[in-house]
VOTORNU-209286 format. One record per residue (C-alpha): residue number from 0; residue in three letters; chain; x, y, z. Coordinates in pm, 1 decimal, m for minus. Layout:
<nodes>
<node num="NUM" residuo="ala" cadena="A" east="X" north="Y" up="Z"/>
...
</nodes>
This chain:
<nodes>
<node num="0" residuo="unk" cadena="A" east="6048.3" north="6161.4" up="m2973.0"/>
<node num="1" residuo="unk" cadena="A" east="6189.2" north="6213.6" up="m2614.6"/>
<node num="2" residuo="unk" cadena="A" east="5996.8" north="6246.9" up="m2299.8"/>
<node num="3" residuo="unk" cadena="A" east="5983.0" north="6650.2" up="m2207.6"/>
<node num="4" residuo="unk" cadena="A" east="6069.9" north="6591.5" up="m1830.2"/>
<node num="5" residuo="unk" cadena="A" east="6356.3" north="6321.3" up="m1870.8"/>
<node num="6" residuo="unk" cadena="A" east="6413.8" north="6264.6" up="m2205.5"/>
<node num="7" residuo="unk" cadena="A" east="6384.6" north="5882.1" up="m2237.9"/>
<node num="8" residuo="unk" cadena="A" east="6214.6" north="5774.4" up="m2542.0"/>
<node num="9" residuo="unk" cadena="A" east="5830.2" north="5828.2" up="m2503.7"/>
<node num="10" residuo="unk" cadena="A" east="5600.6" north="5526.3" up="m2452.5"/>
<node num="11" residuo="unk" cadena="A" east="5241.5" north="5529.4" up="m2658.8"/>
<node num="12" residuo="unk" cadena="A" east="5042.7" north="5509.1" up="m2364.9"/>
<node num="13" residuo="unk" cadena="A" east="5194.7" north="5754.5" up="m2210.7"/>
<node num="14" residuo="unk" cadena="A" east="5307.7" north="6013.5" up="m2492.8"/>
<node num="15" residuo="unk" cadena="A" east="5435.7" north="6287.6" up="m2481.1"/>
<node num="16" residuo="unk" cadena="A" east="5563.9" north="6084.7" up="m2196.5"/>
<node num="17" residuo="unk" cadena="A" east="5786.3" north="5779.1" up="m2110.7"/>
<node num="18" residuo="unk" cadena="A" east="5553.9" north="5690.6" up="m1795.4"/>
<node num="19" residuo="unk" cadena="A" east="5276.1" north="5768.6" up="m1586.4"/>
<node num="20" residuo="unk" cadena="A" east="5548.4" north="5902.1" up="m1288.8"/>
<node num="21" residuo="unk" cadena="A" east="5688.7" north="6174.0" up="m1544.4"/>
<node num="22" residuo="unk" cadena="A" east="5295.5" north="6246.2" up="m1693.5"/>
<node num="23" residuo="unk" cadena="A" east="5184.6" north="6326.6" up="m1318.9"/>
<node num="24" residuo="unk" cadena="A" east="5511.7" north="6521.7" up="m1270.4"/>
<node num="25" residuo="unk" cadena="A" east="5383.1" north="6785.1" up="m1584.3"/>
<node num="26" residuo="unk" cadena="A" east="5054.3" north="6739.6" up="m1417.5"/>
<node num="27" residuo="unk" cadena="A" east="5228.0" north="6872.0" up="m1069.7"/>
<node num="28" residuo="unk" cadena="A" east="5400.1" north="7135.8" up="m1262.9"/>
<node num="29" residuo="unk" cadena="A" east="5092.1" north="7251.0" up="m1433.1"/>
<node num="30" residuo="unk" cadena="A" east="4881.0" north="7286.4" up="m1098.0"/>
<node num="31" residuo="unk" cadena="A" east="5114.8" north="7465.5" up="m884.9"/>
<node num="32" residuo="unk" cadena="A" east="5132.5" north="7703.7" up="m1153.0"/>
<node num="33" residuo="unk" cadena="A" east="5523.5" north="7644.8" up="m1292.6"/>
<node num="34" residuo="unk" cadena="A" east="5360.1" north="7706.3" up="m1615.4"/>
<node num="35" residuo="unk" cadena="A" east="5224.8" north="8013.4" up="m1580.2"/>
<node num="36" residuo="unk" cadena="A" east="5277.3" north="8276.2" up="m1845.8"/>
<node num="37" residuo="unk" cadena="A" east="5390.5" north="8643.8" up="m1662.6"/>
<node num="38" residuo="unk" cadena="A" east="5109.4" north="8907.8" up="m1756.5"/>
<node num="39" residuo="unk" cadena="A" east="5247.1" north="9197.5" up="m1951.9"/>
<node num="40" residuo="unk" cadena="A" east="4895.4" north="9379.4" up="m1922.8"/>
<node num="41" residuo="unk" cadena="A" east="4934.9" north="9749.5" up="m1651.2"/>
<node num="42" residuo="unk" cadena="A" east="4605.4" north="9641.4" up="m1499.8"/>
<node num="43" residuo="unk" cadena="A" east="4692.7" north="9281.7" up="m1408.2"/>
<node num="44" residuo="unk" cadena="A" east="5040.3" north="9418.9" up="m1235.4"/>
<node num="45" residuo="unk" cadena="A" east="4865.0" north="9680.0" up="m1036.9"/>
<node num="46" residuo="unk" cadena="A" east="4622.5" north="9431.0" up="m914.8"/>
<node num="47" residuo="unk" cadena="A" east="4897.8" north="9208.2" up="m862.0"/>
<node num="48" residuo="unk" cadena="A" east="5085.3" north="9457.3" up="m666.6"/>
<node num="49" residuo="unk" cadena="A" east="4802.5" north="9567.2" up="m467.6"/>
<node num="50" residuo="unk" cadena="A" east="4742.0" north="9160.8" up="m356.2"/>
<node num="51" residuo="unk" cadena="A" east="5071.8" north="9159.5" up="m249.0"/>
<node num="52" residuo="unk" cadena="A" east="5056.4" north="9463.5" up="m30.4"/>
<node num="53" residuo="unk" cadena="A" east="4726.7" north="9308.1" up="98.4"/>
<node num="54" residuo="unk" cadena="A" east="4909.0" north="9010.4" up="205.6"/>
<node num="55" residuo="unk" cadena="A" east="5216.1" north="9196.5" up="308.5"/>
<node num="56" residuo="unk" cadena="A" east="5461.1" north="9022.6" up="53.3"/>
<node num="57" residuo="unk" cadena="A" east="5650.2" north="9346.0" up="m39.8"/>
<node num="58" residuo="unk" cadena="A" east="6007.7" north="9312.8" up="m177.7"/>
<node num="59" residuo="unk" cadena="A" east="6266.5" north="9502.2" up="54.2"/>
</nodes>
């Protein structure tokens, strides 16, 4: 099995991973939300909308 971020081959300790650098670099990519799965549900888009006019982050 290959590590998902580089794709050397995964070390035990570490596994899925081949380290501890390319485990905190998921990690990294987890909290700042790379991983997120779009919402498909009307109410979570209107809300979403609605933050964005709040913060004034409207597309032109």
């Amino acid at each position: 099995m290959s590590c998902p971020i580089c794709g050397e081959e995964m070390v035990r300790k570490y596994r899925p991973f081949c380290s501890k650098r390319c485990a905190d670099i998921d990690l990294g990519k987890w909290l700042s939300g790379s991983y997120s799965v779009p919402s498909q549900d009307p109410t979570d888009l209107e809300e979403a909308a609605e933050e964005m006019v709040k913060q004034g982050k409207t597309k032109h």
